[in-house]
C-alpha positions as a Markdown table, in Angstrom:
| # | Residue | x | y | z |
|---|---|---|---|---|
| 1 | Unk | 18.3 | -9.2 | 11.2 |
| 2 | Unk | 15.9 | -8.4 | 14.0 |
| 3 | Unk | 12.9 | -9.4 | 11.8 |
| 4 | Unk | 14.3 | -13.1 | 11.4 |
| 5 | Unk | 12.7 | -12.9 | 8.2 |
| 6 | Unk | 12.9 | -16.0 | 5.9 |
| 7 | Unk | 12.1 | -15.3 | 1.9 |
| 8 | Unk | 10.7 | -18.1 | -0.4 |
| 9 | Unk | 11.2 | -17.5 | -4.3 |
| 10 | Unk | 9.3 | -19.4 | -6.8 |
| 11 | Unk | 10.4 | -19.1 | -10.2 |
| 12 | Unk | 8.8 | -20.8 | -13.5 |
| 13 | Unk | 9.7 | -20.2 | -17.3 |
| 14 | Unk | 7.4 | -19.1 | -19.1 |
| 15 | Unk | 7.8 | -22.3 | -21.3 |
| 16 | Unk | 8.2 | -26.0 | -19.6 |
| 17 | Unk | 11.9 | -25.9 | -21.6 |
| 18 | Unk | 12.6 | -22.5 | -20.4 |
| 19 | Unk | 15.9 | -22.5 | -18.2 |
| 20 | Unk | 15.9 | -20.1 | -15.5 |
| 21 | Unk | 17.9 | -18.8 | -12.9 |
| 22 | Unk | 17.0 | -16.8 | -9.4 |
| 23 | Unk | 19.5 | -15.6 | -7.2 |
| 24 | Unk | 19.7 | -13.2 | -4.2 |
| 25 | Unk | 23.5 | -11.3 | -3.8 |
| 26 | Unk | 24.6 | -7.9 | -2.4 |
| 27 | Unk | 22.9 | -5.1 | -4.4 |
| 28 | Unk | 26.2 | -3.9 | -5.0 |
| 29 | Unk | 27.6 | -6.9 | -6.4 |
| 30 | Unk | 24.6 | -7.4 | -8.7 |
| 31 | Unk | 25.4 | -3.7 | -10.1 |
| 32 | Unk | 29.0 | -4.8 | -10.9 |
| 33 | Unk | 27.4 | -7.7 | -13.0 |
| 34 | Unk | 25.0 | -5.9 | -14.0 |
| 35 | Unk | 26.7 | -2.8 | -15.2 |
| 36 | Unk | 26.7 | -2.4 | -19.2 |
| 37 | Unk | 23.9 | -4.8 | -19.9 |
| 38 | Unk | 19.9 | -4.1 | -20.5 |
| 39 | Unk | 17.7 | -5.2 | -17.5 |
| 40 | Unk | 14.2 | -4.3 | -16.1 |
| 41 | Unk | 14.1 | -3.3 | -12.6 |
| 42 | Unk | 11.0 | -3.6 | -10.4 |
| 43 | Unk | 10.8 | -0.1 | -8.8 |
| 44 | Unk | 7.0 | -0.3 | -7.4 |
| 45 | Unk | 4.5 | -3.5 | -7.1 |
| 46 | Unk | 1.1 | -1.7 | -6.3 |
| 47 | Unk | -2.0 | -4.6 | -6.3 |
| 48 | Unk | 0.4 | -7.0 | -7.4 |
| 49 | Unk | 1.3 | -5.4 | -10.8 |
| 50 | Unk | 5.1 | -4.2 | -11.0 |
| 51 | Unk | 6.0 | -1.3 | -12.4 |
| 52 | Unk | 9.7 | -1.5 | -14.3 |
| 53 | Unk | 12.2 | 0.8 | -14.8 |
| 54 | Unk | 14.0 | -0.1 | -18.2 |
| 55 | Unk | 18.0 | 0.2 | -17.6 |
| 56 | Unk | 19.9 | 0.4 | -21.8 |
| 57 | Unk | 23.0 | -1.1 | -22.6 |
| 58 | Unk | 25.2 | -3.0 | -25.3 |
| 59 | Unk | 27.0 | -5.4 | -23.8 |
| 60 | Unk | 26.6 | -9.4 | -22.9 |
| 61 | Unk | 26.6 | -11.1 | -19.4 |
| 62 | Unk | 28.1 | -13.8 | -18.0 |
| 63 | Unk | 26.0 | -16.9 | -17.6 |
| 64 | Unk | 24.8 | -16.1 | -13.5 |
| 65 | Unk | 26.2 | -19.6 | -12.9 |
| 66 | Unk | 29.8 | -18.7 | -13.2 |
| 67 | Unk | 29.6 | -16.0 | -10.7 |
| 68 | Unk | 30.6 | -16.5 | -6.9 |
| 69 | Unk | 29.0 | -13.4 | -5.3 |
| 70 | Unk | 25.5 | -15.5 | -5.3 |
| 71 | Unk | 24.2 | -15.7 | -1.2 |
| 72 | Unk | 21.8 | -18.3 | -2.7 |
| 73 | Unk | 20.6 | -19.2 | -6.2 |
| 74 | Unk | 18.9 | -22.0 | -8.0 |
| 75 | Unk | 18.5 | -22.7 | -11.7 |
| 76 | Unk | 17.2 | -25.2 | -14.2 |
| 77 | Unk | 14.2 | -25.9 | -16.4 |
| 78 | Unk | 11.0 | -25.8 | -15.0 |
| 79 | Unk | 9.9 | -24.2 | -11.5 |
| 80 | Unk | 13.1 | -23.4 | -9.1 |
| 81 | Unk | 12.7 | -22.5 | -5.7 |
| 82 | Unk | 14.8 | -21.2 | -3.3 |
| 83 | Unk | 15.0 | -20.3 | 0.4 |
| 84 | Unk | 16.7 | -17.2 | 2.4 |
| 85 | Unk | 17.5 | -16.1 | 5.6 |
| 86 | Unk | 17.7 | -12.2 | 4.9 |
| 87 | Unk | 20.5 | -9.9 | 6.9 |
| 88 | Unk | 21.3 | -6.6 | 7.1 |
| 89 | Unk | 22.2 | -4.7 | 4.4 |
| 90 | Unk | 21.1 | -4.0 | 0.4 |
| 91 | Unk | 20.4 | -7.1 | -1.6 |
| 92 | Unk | 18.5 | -7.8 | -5.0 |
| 93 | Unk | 17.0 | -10.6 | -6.4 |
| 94 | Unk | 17.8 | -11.7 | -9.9 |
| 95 | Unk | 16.2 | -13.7 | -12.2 |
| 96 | Unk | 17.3 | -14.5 | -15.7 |
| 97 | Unk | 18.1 | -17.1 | -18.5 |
| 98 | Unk | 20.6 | -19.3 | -17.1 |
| 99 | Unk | 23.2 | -18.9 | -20.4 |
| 100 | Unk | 22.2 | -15.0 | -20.0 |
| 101 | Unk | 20.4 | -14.1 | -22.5 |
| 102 | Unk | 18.3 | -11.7 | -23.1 |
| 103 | Unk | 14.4 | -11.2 | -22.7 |
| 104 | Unk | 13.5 | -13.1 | -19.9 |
| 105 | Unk | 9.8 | -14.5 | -19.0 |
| 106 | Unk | 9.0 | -15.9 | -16.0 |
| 107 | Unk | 6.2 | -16.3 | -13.4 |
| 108 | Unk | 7.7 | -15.2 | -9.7 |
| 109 | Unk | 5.6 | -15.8 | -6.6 |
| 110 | Unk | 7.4 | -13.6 | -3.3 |
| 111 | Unk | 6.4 | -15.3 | 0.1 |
| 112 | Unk | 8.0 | -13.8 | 3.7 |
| 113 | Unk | 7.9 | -15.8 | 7.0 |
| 114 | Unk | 9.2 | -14.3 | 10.4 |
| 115 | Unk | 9.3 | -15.7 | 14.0 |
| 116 | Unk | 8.9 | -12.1 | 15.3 |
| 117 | Unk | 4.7 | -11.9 | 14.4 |
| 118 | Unk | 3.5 | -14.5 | 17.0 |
| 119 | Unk | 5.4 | -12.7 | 19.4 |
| 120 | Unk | 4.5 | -9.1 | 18.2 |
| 121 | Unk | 0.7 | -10.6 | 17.6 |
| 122 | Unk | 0.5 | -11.6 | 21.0 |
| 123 | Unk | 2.1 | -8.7 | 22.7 |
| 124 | Unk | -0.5 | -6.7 | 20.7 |
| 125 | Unk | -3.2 | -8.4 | 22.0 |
| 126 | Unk | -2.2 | -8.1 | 25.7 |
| 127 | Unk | -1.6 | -4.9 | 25.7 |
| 128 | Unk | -4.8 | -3.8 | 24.3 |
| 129 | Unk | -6.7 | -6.0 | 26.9 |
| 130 | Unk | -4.5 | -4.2 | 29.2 |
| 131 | Unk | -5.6 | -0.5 | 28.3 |
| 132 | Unk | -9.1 | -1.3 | 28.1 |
| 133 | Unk | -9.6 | -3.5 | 31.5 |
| 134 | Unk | -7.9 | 0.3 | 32.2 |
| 135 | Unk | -10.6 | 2.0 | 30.4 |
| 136 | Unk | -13.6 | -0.3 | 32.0 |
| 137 | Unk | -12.0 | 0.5 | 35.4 |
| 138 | Unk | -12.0 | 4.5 | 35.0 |
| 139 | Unk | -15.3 | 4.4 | 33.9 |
| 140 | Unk | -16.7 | 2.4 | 36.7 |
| 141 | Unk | -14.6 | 4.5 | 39.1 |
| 142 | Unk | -16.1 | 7.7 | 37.7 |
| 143 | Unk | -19.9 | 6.4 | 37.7 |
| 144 | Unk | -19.6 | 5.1 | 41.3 |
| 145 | Unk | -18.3 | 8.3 | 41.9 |
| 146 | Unk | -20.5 | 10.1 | 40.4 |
| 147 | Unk | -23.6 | 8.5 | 42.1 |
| 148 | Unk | -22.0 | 8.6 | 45.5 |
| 149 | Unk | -22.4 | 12.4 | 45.3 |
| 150 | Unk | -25.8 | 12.6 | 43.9 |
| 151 | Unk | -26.6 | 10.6 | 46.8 |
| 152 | Unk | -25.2 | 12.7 | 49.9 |
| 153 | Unk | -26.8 | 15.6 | 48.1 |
| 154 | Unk | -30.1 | 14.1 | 47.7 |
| 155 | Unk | -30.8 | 15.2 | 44.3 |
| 156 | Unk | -28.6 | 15.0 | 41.0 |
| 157 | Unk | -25.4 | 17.1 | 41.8 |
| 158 | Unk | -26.2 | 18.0 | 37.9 |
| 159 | Unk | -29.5 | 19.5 | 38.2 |
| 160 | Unk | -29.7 | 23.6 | 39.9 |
| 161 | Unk | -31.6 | 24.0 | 42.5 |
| 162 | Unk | -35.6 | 24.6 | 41.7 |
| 163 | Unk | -37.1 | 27.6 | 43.0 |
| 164 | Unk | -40.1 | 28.8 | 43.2 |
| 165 | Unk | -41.1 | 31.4 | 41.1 |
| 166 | Unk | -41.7 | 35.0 | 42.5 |
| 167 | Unk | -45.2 | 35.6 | 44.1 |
| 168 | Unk | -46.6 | 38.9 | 42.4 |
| 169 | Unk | -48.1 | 41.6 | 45.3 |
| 170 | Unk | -50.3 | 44.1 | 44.3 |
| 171 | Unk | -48.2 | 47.2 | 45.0 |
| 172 | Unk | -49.2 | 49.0 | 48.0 |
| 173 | Unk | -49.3 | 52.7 | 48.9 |
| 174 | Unk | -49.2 | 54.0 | 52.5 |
| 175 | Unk | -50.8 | 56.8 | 53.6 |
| 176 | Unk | -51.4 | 58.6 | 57.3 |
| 177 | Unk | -54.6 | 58.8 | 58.5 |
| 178 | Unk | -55.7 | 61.4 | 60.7 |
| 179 | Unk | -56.0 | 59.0 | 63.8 |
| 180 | Unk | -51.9 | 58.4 | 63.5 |
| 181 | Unk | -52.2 | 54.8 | 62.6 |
| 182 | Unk | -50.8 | 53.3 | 59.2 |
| 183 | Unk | -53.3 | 51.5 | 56.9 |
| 184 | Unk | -52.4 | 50.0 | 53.6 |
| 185 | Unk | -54.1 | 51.7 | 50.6 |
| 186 | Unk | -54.9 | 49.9 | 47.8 |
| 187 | Unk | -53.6 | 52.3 | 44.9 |
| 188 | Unk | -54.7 | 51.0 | 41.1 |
């Protein structure tokens, strides 16, 4: 219900002649009619191609026209279309001959509208705006930041300190001469 999601069904015989029928019920209700009969079931639709589960039985169906349970249906030769509000719950779509019988071919085309994707669309849109003017901001916080303190330092606050490299002294031995004075001796 929250998705206020309108379905579109178009259905066409196989054959201009071909009298079809589409209708939309309570998955339950379409189980009940359903129940003793043979029908394909679309399990999976991957790219557009269904995949079927085949369901066996012996029995005949009522024509889908004499049934009550329908939330909407349309039938006749030719294309029908039909037009859904969905609601909560388990539903199934059904499409068939319209006197019931068996082996049914049909084109279906499956369309879906909501009210909710302008709205979602645009609060998507804000809200990433949003977390990058955040982003811009932090970044231009941090560089200003950054350069303040490079700048009371007066060098990158990145960089270590250069120093110089150690001066090498010839090493140096003393010795006492005999007048009492010290004098360097060169030893090497």
């Amino acid at each position: 219900d929250w998705l206020d999601l309108d379905l579109r069904l178009r259905v066409d015989g196989a054959a201009a002649s071909d009298d079809v029928f589409v209708g939309i019920a309570r998955s339950a209700d379409v189980e009940r009619y359903l129940t003793a009969t043979s029908f394909s079931e679309v399990v999976q639709l991957d790219d557009r191609t269904p995949t079927y589960r085949e369901v066996t039985g012996n029995s005949s169906i009522d024509p889908p026209n004499d049934q009550d349970f329908w939330a909407v249906s349309a039938s006749g030769p030719g294309e029908q279309e039909l037009t859904w509000t969905a609601r909560g719950g388990r539903w199934s779509v059904v499409v068939m001959n319209t006197d019931g019988s068996p082996v049914v071919a049909a084109d279906v085309e499956v369309g879906a509208k909501s009210d909710l994707v302008t709205p979602f669309a645009i609060f998507l849109l804000v809200t990433g705006g949003v977390i990058m003017a955040a982003g811009v901001v932090m970044i231009v916080v941090g560089l200003r930041g950054r350069r303040s303190s490079e700048h009371d330092s007066g060098r990158p606050s990145s960089s270590p300190t250069p120093q110089a490299p150690p001066i090498p002294q010839a090493p140096e031995s003393w010795s006492a001469p005999s007048d009492g004075e010290r004098h360097p001796t060169p030893v090497g």
